[in-house]
C-alpha positions in Angstrom: -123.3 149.2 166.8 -123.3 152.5 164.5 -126.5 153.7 162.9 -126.9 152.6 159.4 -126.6 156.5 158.2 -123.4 156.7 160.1 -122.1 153.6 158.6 -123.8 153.9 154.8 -121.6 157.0 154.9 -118.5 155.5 155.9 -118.4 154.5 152.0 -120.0 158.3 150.5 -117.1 157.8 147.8 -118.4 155.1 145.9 -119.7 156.1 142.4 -123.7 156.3 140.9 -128.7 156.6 141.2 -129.9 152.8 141.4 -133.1 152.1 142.6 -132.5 150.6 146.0 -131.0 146.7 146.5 -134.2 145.6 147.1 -134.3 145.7 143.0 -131.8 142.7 142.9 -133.7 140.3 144.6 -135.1 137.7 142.2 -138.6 138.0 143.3 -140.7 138.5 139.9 -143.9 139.3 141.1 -142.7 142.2 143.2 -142.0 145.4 141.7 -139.9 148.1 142.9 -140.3 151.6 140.7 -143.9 152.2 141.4 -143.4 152.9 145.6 -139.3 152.9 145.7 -139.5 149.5 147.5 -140.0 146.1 146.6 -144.2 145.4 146.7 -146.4 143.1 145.4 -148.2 144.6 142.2 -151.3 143.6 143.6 -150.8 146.2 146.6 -150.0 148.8 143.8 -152.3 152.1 143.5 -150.1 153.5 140.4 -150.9 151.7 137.0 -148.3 149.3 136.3 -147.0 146.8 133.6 -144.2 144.6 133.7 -142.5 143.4 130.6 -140.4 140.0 131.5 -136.7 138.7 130.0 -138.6 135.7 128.6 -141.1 138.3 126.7 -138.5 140.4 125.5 -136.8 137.6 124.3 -139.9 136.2 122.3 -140.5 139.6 120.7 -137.0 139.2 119.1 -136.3 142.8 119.4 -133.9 145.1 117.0 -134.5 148.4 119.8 -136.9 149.2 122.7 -139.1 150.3 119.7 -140.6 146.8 119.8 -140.6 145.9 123.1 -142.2 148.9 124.5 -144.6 149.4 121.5 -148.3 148.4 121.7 -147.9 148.6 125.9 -151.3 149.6 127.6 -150.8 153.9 127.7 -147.4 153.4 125.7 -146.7 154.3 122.1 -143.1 154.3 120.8 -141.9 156.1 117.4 -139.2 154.6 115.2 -137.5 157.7 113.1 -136.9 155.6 110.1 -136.3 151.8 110.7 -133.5 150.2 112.9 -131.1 152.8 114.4 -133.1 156.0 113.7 -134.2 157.4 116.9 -137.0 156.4 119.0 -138.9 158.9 121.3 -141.4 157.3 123.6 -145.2 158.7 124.6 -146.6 157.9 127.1 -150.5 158.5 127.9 -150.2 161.3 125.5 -147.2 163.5 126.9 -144.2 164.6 125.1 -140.8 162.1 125.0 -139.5 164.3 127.4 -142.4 163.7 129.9 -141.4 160.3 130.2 -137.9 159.7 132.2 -136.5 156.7 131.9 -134.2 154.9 134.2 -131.7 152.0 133.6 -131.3 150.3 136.5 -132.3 153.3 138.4 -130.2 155.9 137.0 -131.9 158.4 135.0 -130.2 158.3 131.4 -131.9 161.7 129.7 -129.4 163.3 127.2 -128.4 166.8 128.6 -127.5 168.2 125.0 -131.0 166.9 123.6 -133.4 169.3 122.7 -136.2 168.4 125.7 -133.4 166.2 128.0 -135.1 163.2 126.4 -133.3 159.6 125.5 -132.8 158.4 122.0 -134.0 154.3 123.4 -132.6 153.3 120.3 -129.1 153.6 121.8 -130.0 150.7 124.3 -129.2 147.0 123.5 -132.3 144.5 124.6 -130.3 142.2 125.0 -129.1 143.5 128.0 -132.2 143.2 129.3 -133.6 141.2 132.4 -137.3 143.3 132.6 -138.9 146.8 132.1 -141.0 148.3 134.5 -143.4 151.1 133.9 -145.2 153.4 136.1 -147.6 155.6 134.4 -148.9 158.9 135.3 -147.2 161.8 137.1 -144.4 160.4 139.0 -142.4 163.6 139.8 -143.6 163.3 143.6 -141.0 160.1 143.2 -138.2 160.8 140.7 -138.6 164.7 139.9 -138.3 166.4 136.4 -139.6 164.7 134.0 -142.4 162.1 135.5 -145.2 164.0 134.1 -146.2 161.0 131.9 -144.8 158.3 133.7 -141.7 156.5 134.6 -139.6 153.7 132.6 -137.1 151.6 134.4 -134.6 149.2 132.5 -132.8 146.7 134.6 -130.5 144.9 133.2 -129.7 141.0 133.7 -129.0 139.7 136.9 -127.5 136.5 138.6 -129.4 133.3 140.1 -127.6 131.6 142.4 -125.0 129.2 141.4 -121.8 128.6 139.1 -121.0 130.4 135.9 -123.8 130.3 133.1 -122.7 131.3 129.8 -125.0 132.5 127.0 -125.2 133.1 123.7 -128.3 134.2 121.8 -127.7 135.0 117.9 -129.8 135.6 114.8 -129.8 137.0 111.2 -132.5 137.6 108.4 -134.0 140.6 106.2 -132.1 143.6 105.4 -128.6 142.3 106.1 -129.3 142.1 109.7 -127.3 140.2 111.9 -127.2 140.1 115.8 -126.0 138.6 118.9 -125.7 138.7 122.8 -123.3 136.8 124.7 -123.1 137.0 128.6 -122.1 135.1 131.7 -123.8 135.4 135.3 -122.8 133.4 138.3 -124.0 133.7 142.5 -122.7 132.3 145.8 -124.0 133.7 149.2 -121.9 136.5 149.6 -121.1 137.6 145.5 -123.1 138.1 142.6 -121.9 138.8 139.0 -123.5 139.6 135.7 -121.8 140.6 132.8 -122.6 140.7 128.8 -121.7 142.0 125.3 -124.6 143.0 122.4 -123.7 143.3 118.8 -126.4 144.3 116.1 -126.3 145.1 112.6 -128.5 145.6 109.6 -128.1 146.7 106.2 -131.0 148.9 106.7 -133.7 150.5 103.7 -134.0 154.0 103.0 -135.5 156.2 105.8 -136.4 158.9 103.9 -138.7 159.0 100.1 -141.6 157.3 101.8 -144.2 159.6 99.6 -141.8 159.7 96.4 -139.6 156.6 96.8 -138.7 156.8 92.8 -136.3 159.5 94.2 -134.6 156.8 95.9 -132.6 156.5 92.4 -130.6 159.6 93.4 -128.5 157.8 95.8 -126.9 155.1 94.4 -126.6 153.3 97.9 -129.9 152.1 98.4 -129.9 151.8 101.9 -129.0 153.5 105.2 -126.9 150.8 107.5 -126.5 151.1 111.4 -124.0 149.1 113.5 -124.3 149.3 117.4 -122.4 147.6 120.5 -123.6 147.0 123.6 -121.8 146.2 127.2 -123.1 145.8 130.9 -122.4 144.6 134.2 -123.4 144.1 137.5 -121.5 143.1 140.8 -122.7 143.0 144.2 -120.6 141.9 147.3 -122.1 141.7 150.9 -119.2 142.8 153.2 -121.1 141.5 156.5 -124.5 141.1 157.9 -125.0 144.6 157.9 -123.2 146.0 154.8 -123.8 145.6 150.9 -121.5 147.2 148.4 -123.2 147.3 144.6 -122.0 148.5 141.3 -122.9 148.3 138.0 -122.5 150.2 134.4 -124.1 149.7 131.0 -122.5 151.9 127.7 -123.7 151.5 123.7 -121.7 152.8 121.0 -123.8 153.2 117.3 -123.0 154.9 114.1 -126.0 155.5 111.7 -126.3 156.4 108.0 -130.1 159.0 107.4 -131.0 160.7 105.0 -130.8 164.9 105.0 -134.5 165.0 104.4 -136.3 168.2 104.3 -133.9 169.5 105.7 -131.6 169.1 102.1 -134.4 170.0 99.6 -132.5 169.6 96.6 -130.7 166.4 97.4 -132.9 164.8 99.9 -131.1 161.5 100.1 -128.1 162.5 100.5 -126.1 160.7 103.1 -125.8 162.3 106.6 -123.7 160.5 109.2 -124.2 160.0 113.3 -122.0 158.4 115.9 -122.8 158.1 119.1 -121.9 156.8 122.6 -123.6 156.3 125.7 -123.4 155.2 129.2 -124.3 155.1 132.7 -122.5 153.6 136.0 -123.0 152.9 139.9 -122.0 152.2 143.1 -124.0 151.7 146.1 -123.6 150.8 149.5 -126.9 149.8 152.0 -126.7 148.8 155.4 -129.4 147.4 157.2 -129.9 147.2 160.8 -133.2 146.5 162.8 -136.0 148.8 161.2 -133.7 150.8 159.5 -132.2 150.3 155.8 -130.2 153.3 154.4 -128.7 153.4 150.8 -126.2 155.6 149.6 -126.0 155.9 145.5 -123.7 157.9 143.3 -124.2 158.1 139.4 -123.1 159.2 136.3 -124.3 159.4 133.1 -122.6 160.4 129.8 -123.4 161.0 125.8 -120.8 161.7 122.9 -122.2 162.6 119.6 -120.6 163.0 116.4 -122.4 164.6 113.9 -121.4 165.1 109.8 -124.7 166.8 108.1 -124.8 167.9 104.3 -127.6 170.2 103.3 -128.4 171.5 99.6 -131.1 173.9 99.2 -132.4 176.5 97.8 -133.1 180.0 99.6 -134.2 183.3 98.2 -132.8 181.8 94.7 -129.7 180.9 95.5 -128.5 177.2 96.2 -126.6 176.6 99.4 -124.6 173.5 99.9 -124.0 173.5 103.6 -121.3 170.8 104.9 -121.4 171.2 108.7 -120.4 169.0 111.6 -121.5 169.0 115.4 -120.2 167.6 118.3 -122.0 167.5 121.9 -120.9 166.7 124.4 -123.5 165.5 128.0 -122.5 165.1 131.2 -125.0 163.9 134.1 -123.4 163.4 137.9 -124.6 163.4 141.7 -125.2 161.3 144.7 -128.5 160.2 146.1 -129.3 158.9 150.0 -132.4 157.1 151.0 -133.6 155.9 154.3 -136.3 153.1 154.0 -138.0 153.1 158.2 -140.4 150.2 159.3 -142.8 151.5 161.1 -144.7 148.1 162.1 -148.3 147.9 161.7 -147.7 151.6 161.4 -146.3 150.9 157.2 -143.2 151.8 155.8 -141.2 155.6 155.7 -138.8 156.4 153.4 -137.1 159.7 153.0 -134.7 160.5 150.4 -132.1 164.2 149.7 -130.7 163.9 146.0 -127.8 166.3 144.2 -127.7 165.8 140.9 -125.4 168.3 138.3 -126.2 168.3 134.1 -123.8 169.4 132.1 -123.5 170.1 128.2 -121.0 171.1 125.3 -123.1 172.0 122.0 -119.9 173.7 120.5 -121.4 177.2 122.1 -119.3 179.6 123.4 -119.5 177.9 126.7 -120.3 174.6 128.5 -123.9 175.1 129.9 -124.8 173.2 133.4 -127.4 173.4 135.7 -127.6 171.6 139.3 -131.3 170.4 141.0 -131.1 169.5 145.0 -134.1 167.6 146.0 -135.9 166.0 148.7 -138.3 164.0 149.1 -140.9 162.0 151.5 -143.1 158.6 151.0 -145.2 157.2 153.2 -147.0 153.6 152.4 -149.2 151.6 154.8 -152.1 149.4 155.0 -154.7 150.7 158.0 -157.4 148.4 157.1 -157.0 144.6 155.8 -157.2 144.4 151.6 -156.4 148.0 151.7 -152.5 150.0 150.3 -152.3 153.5 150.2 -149.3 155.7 149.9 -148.2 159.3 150.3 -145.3 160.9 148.7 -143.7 164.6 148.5 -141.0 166.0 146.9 -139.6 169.8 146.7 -137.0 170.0 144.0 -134.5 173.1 143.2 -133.0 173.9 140.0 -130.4 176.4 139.6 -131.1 178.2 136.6 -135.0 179.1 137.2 -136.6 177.6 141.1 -137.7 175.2 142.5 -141.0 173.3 142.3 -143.0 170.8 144.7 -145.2 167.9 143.9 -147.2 165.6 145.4 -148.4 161.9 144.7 -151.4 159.6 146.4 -152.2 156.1 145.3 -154.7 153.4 146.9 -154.6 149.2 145.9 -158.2 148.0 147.7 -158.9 144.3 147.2 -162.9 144.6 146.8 -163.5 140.6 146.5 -161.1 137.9 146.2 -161.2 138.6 142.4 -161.6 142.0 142.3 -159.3 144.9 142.9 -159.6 148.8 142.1 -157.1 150.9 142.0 -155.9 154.7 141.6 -153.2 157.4 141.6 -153.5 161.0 142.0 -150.7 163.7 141.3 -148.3 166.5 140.0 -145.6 166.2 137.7 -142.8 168.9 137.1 -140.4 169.3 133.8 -137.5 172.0 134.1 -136.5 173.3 131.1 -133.7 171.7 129.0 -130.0 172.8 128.8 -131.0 173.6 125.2 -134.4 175.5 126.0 -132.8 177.5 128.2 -129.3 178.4 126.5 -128.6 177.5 122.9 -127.6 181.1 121.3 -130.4 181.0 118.2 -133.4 179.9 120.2 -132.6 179.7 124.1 -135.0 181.1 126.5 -134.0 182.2 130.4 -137.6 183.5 131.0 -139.1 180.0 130.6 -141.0 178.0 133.7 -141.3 174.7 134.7 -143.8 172.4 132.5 -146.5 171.4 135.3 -148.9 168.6 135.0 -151.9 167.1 137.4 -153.2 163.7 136.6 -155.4 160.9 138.2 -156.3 157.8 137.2 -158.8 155.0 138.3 -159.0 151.2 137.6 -160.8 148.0 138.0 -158.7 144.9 137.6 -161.3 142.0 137.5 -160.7 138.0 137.1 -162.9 135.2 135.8 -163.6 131.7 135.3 -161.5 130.4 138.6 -158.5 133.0 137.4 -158.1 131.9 134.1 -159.2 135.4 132.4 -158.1 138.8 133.7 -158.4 142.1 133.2 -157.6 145.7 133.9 -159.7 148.8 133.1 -158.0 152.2 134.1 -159.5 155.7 132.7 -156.6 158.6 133.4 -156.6 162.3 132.7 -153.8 164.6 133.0 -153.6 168.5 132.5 -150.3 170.2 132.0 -149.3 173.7 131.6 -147.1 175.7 131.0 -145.9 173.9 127.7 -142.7 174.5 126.1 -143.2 175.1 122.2 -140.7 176.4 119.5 -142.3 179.3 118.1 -141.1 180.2 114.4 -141.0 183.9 114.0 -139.5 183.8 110.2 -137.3 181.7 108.2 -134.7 180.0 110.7 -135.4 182.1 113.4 -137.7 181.7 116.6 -137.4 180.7 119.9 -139.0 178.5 122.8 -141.7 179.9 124.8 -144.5 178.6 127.8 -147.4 178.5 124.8 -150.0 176.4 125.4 -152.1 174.3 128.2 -153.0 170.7 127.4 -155.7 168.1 128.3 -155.2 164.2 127.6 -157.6 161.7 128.6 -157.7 158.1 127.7 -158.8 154.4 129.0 -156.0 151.6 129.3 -157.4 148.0 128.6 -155.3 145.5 129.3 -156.1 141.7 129.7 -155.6 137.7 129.2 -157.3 134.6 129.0 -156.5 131.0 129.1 -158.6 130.2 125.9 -157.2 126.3 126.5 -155.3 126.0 129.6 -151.4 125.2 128.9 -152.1 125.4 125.2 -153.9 128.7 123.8 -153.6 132.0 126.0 -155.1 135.3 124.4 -153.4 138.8 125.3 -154.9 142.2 124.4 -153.5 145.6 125.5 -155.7 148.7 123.8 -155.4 152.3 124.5 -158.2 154.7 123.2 -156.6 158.6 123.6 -158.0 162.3 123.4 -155.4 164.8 123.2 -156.2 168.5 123.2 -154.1 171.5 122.9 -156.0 174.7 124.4 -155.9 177.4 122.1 -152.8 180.0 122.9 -154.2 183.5 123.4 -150.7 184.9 122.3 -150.5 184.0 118.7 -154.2 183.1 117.2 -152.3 182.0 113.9 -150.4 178.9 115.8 -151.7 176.0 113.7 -152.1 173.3 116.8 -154.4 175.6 119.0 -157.2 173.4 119.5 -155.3 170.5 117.7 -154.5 167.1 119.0 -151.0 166.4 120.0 -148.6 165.0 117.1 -148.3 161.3 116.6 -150.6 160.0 118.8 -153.0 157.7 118.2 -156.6 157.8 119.2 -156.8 154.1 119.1 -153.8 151.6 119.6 -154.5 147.7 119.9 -151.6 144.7 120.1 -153.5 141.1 120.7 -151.8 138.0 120.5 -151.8 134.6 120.8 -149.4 132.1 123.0 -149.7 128.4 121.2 -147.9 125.7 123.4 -148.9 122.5 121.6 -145.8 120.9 123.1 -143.3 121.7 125.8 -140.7 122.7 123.6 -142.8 124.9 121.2 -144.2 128.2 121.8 -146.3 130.0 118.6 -147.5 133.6 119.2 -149.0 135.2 116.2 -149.6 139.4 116.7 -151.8 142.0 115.3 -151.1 145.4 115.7 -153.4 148.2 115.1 -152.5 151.8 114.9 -155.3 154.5 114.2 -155.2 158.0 112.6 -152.6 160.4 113.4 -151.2 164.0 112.9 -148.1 165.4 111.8 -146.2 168.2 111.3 -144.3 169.4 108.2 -143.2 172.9 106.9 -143.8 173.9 103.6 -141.3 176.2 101.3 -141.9 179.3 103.2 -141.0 177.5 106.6 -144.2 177.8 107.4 -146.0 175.0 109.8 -148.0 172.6 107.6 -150.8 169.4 109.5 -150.4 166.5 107.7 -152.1 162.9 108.4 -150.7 159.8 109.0 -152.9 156.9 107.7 -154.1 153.9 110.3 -152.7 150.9 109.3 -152.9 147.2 110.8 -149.5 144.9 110.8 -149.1 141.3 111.4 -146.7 139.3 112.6 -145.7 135.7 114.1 -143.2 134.4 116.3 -142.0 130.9 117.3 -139.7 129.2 119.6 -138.2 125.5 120.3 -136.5 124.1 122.8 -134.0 121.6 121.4 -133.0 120.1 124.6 -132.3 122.3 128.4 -129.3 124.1 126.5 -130.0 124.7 123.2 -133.6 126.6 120.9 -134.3 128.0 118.2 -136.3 130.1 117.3 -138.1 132.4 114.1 -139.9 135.6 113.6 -141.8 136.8 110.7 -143.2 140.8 110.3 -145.6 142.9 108.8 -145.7 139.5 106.9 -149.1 140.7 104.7 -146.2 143.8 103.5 -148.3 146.5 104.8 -146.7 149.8 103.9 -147.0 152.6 106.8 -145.7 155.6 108.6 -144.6 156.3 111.9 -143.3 160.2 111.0 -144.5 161.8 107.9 -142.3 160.8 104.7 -140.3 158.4 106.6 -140.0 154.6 105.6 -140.9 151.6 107.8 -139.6 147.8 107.1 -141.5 145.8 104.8 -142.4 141.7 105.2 -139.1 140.8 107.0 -138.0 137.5 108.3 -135.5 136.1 111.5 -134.0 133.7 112.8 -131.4 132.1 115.3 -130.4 130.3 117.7 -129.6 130.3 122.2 -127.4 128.3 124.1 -126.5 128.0 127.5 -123.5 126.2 129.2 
């Protein structure tokens, strides 16, 4: 019989990065991002949360904005309301220190400004779970990782005939959505496929601080439709081979406002469309210790978009009428071979290609290509005790290449008592857009660096039924990409500053009644620092704390099950003091704070009969009115509703 790598490579044509098969299996407490391979999260050293289909589905969510928000280490921004974009932070970093992965492929937009992924183009409804990995990951994944890593997978089958299902809903602002899929298994073929719709009416994004301006556009509100599509199939060939493919896509179009940006006329109506998707194939082959799998991906964006600014400049008015188009292209191949070793743990090496491509309307289309390998090495020498090693060397065409390096340890103190901890660097190349765009493009610029660590006690009580997880992480990264203004609309990106972020993760349950009251906390207190930048003494965040974030974030709830069929969960959401960044009518770079603010909200579910629930959702039901980006709007007390079926 060939070896697996011979054979694996019989099929090197099939299309797209998933995270290996072992992904598919329906095992739900096993997780595969953190170490590449399925383990149990208990044998875990990197800090870990998994986000199920039946808590997405409670949350009811518009975007990822909700799902993700509120996480222990994780705080999402909402540009606007439904459809505006939404940049993720996690334990402090940038958006684009956090990469993001749907079913294993890596989804950043090459003609964004950091690489980063706009998560409001991605349905929920397509979702099975989330995992997240936080800390510096690049050891595992490469660019991007400083912060952490987010993995989307999308629904999968159970084994059996065709299930059909529809989930719909409608309420506040217009808003109407719905998801309809069917999934089916036998022992040699699985299939998953689905459609997502969602619409709303929307509010005004912009005029938070001066919404009797809002009287200047006579449409009142800033709408957003978006369609959603997915599937899966996997087919095992014979005991030894496993062919795999999948794709996902969105298409949106969004009405905002021109903002600052449009002085003059600040609501008037700028238009976005947008298209997305990703795809796979995959073969593994598995033969006595060895399992090799052989991806290829490809990832693409299409934007469309129709801006009008009017403003004044030097004393004359300017009424600007301009329309961009990008164009992003992401493509390569990726071949991992998982070896058991025996008592001896588990080695997996890996060699990735992987070519980003993008059309801003410049001159020229602007690509670069990163080669990488990699190394991780996971066993257990003592009883209670998981440690891993990972290294990875990654080359980028258009500056060098950098290594990292990863450690993390799972150790089973007591029977109820486990510590935990991670330590690492992460790596960020510069963007397509940091490097080339013709006004602020920069060919000098390095590689962001970061090196984190993190350590954690996860603790139980009272016979199991309270838990929870204390981590404290700190991460330092340098070589920080900034946009440096150097007069009205001009400047350019530079390596500016160093920063330090610090912070404790609590997250935590307890069975207040068992199979009736269950209490759920997740809190994050942050320090964020930006060293001061020798280079320009006048930069307004030396010494700062990053934008946006937080110092304290809390989400508790409570899941009621006073019968069966009915599930309550009230929520509470705390958000502390933040900073923000406007400019002022010289261009110049203005602080601003963002007030704390506390929001409520209440979900419920009920199970008619096996088939058929309904359910409700109520938020920010005491109307509390907030910001998530300075002068921006946020929904007001909004209510849902709808119904699932399955046949």
């Amino acid at each position: 019989m060939a070896h697996p790598l011979l054979r694996a490579g019989l099929l090197a044509g099939a299309a797209c990065l998933s995270l290996p098969a072992f992904a598919q299996e329906e095992l739900p407490e096993l997780v595969v991002t953190p170490n590449r391979l399925p383990k149990s999260i208990q044998e875990v050293g990197s800090a870990t949360t998994v986000i199920t289909r039946e808590e997405i589905e409670r949350e009811g969510p518009k975007s990822l904005h909700d799902v993700l928000n509120g996480q222990p280490g994780v705080q999402t921004i909402e540009n606007g309301g439904p459809g505006g974009f939404v940049s993720v932070f996690m334990r402090g970093t940038e958006s684009r220190h956090t990469l993001v992965l749907i079913d294993g492929v890596r989804i950043g937009d090459p003609t964004s400004t950091g690489n980063e992924i706009d998560l409001s183009l991605i349905p929920p409804g397509d979702i099975d779970r989330i995992e997240i990995v936080r800390g510096p990951q690049s050891a595992l994944y490469g660019s991007d990782a400083i912060g952490g890593v987010i993995n989307i997978i999308t629904k999968r089958a159970r084994k059996g005939p065709p299930v059909w299902r529809l989930r719909t809903e409608g309420g506040s602002y217009g808003t109407f959505s719905s998801n309809l899929s069917v999934s089916g298994a036998t022992d040699d073929l699985s299939y998953s496929f689905g459609f997502d719709q969602f619409h709303s009416d929307g509010f005004k994004r912009y005029g938070y601080r001066v919404p009797r301006l809002a009287a200047l556009d006579p449409s009142g509100s800033d709408p957003v439709n978006r369609y959603g599509v997915y599937g899966r199939v996997s087919t095992k060939l014979n005991d030894w081979l496993t062919f795999e493919s999948g794709f996902q896509g969105s298409w949106s179009k969004i009405q905002f406002d021109g903002g600052e940006n449009s002085a003059l006329a600040p609501f008037v109506p700028n238009f976005q469309t947008a298209w997305q998707g990703s795809a796979y194939q995959k073969a593994i082959a598995e033969s006595g210790p060895f399992r090799t799998t052989l991806t290829t991906f490809e990832t693409r964006f299409v934007k469309d978009l129709r801006v009008r600014q009017i403003y004044d400049y030097l004393g004359t008015t300017y009424d600007d009428q301009l329309r961009y188009n990008y164009r992003g292209t992401r493509l390569g191949a990726e071949l991992q071979e998982d070896i058991k070793l025996n008592r001896f743990g588990t080695m997996t090496l890996g060699a990735r290609y992987e070519q980003e491509k993008a059309d801003t309307g410049a001159p020229q289309t602007r690509s670069q290509s990163t080669r990488s390998a990699y190394a991780l090495y996971q066993v257990s020498p003592i009883e209670r005790l998981d440690i891993s090693l990972g290294a990875r060397l990654d080359d980028v065409t258009t500056f060098g290449s950098f290594a990292t390096y990863r450690a993390t340890a799972s150790y089973m103190v007591a029977p109820t008592t486990r510590a935990h901890g991670s330590i690492g660097t992460g790596a960020k190349a510069p963007s397509l857009y940091q490097l080339f765009d013709g006004f602020y493009g920069n060919l000098d610029l390095k590689a962001e660096t970061s090196t984190g660590y993190d350590v954690g006690i996860e603790q139980t009580f009272l016979d199991g039924d309270a838990r929870v997880d204390v981590t404290y992480f700190h991460n330092k990264i340098a070589n920080l990409i900034d946009f440096v203004s150097t007069g009205p609309f001009t400047g350019a990106y530079f390596n500016v500053n160093k920063a330090r972020i610090s912070g404790v993760e609590v997250g935590g349950d307890y069975n207040l009644m068992p199979a009736f009251a269950k209490l759920k906390v997740a809190y994050t207190w942050l320090d964020t620092h930006i060293d001061p930048n020798p280079t320009d003494p006048n930069d307004v965040d030396n010494g700062a704390q990053l934008l946006r974030r937080p110092r304290h974030a809390l989400r508790a709830s409570i899941v009621l099950t006073p019968t069966r069929e009915l599930t309550i969960e009230p929520i509470v959401r705390f958000i502390g003091a933040r900073a923000d960044k406007i400019y002022d009518v010289n261009f110049n770079e203005v602080r601003v704070s963002l007030k704390p603010y506390t929001r409520f909200d209440l979900v419920a579910d009920y199970k008619l009969n096996s088939n058929v629930s309904v359910f409700a959702r109520g938020e920010n039901l005491t109307n509390v009115k907030y910001e998530n980006v300075y002068n921006y709007g946020t929904a007001g007390r909004s209510v849902y509703a709808g119904v699932q079926m399955t046949w």
